[in-house]
N, C-alpha and C positions, 0 to 999 in steps of 0.2 A: 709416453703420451697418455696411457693408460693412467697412470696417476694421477697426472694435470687432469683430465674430465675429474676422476673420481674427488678431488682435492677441491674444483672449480664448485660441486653439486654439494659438499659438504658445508663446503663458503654460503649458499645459500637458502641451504637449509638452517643455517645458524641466524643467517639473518633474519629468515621469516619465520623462527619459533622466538626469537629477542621482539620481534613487533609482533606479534603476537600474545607474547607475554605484557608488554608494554599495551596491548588495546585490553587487556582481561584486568590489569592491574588499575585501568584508569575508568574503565567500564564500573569496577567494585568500587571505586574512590566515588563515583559517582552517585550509584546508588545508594551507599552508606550516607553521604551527605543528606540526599534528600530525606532518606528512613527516619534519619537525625530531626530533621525539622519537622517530618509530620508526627512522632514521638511525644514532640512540647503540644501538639496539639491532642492526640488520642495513640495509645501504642496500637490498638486495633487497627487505624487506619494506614497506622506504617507497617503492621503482617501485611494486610492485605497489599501494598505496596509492594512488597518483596515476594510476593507469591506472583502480583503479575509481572512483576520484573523477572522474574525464572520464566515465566511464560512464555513472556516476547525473546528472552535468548533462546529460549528452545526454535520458538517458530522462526525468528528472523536470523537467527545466524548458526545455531548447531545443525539443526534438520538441511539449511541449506546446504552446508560444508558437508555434511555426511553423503548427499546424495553425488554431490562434486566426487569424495574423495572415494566412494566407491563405484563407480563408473568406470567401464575401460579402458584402459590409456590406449591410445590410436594417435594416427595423424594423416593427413593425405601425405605429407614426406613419404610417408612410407611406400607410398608406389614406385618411389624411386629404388628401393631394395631388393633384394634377392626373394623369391615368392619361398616362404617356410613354412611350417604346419601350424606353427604357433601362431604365426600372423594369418594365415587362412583360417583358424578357429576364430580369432579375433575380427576377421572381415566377417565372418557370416553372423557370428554375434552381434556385432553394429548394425548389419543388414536387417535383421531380422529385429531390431529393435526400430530402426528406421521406418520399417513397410507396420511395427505396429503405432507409430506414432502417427500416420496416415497425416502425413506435412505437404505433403508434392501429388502430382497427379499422378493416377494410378498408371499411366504409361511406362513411368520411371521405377515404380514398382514392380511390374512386368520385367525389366531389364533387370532387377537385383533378382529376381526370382530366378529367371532364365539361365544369370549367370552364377548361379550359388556351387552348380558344380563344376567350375574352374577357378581356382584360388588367381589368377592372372586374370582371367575377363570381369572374378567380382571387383578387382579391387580397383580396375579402367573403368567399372562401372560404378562404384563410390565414390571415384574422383568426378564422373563425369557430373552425378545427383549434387555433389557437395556443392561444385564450382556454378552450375547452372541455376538451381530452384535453394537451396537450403541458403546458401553465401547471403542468396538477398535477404531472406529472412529475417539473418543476423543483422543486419544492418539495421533492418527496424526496430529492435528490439535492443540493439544497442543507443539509438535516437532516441526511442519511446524511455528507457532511463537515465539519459544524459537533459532532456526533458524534466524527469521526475526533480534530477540533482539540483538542476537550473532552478526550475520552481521551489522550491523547500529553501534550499540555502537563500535565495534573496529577498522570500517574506522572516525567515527565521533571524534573528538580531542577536543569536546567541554561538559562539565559536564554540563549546563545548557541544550543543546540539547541533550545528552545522557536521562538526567530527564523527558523531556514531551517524547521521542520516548518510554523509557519503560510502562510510564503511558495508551499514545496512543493503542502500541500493545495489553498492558493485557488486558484494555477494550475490545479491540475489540475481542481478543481472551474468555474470558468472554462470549462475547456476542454470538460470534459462539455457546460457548458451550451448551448455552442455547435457541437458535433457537435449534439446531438439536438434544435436547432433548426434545423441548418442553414446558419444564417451569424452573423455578428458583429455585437458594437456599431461603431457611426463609430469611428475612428480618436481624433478627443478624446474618446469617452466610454470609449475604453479605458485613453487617458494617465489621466483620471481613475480611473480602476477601476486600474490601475497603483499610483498613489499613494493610494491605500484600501488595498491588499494592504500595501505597504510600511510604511504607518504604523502599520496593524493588528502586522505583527511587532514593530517596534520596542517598542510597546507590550507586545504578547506577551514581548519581551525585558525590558520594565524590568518588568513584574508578578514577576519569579522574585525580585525584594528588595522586594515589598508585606508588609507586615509585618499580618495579620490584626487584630489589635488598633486599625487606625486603621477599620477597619471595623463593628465592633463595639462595642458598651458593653462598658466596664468590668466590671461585675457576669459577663456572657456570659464574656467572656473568661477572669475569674478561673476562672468554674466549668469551664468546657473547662483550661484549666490542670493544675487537678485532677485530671484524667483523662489517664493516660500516651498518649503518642504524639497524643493526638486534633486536639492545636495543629497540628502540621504536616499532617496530613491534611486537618483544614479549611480550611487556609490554602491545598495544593495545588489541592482542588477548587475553592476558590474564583476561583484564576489557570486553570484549566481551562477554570468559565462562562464568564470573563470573554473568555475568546479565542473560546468559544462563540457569543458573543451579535455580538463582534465580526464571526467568519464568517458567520453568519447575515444582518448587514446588509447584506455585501459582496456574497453570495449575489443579495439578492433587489434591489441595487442593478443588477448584473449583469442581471440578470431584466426588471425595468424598464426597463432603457438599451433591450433587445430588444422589452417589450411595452407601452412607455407607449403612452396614450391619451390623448383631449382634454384630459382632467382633470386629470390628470398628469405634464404633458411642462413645468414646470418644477424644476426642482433643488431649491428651496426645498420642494414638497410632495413630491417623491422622496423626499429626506431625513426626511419629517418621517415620513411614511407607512412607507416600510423600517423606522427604528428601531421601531418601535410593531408592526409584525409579526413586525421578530425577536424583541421580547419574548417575542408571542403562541404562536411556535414554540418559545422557550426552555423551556416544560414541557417536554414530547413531546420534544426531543435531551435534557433532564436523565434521561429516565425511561428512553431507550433506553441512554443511559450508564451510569447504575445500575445496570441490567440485565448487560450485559455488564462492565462491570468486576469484578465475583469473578468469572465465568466465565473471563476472561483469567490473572485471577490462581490461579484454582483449578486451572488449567490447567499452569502454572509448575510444580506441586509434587504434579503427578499421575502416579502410579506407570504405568510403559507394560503396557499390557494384555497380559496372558498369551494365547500361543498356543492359537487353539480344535483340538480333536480333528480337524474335517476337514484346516486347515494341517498337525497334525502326520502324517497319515496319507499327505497329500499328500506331504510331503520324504520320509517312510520310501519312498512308493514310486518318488521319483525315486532 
């Protein structure tokens, strides 16, 4: 039995250092391309290029993964286990990182405090903070980038930039999720989570040549036809959802690696259970996108505001 885990964790550690390898290789394929074309134009403007290309992978995806992968590994499962020292070191650590991120009302912090010296009432009492005040949190925060994914990929008309923006967000969403709980999934439930992100872009990548018409009837189609521009708009929004509902799953897979329960600590009802909620949040991130997208765009094409009387009376009398 012991080997099958250890056999199953190595299965998927192979896989998330192959996609991994596979986003670094095509990340470099990428950037070389462009260095390449601004090269014909000045070689100075392709350094400078390649300096803030090292920039933005520092900031948008090493710094995130480093804060990810040095974090504590935890889960609320764990209250299901026998109370040990190692895991009593590791509640009061989460605890105490918890009451400093100051997330929840100080009531609940009271409670961790209270119970710091019993390795059994802290860890009733991080289940109770996780499941009540923090749970919802994530929730938003998985919306607020399932949101960002929606918006980017269906003004964006490019599948290679579609690919690293969904990569970018989930990390980063990721990484939220595990700052404001505290600590991380196991190590394989991130190689998993790892290869979710990856496939999610890949996907996010082939969606920019879905052709709207295999999605719709005929008759639908013709009539949008009819109507200027409206094909390619519905077709974008539609590759939008779709990365939507994607991040959404990855979100709240994340979520559960951190807060499964009795009921839920196999894969088979993780999976079955995330998709069917990220449906249920696919309203609510449709309507917050809606919302903001002419604002973005009204935004583009809004004349800058004319100086009010106290500004100009200010500069006269400087």
């Amino acid at each position: 039995m012991m080997k099958k885990k250890d056999s199953t964790k190595i299965f998927w550690y192979l896989i998330a250092i192959g996609f991994i390898l596979l986003f670094l290789l095509m990340l470099l394929s990428s950037v070389l391309n462009v260095g390449d074309r601004l090269t014909t134009i000045s070689p100075y403007l392709a350094y400078g290029f390649y300096g803030l290309a090292v920039i933005l992978v520092w900031l948008l995806i090493i710094r995130p993964v480093n804060i990810i992968m040095f974090s504590p590994s935890f889960s609320v499962e764990t209250t299901l286990d026998e109370a040990t020292r190692k895991n009593y070191l590791v509640y009061k650590r989460v605890a105490k990182r918890l009451i400093a991120l100051d997330t929840f009302p100080p009531e609940e912090e009271k409670k961790l405090l209270a119970a710091m010296g019993s390795s059994i009432l802290l860890r009733e009492a991080l289940n109770e903070t996780f499941n009540k005040h923090i749970k919802k949190e994530m929730n938003q925060v998985i919306r607020r980038n399932a949101k960002t994914v929606m918006i980017s990929t269906a003004i964006s008309q490019n599948g290679r930039l579609d690919f690293f923006t969904v990569v970018v967000v989930n990390i980063k969403m990721i990484k939220e999720l595990v700052v404001m709980c505290g600590f991380r999934p196991s190590f394989k439930n991130l190689a998993k989570l790892t290869t979710n992100v990856f496939t999610t872009a890949l996907i996010a990548e082939g969606l920019e040549n879905m052709d709207i018409g295999d999605l719709l009837p005929t008759s639908t189609v013709n009539a949008i036809g009819d109507i200027p521009f409206i094909k390619p708009v519905v077709s974008s929004v539609a590759q939008g959802m779709g990365n939507a509902l994607l991040t959404l799953r990855i979100g709240i897979v994340a979520r559960k690696f951190l807060f499964s329960d009795a009921k839920e600590i196999t894969k088979e009802e993780i999976r079955r259970t995330a998709l069917l909620e990220a449906a249920g949040m696919m309203p609510m991130v449709m309507a917050d996108a809606f919302m903001m997208l002419p604002k973005r765009i009204a935004m583009l094409f809004k004349k800058p505001e004319p100086k009010t009387k106290a500004s100009d009376l200010k500069e006269q009398g400087a």
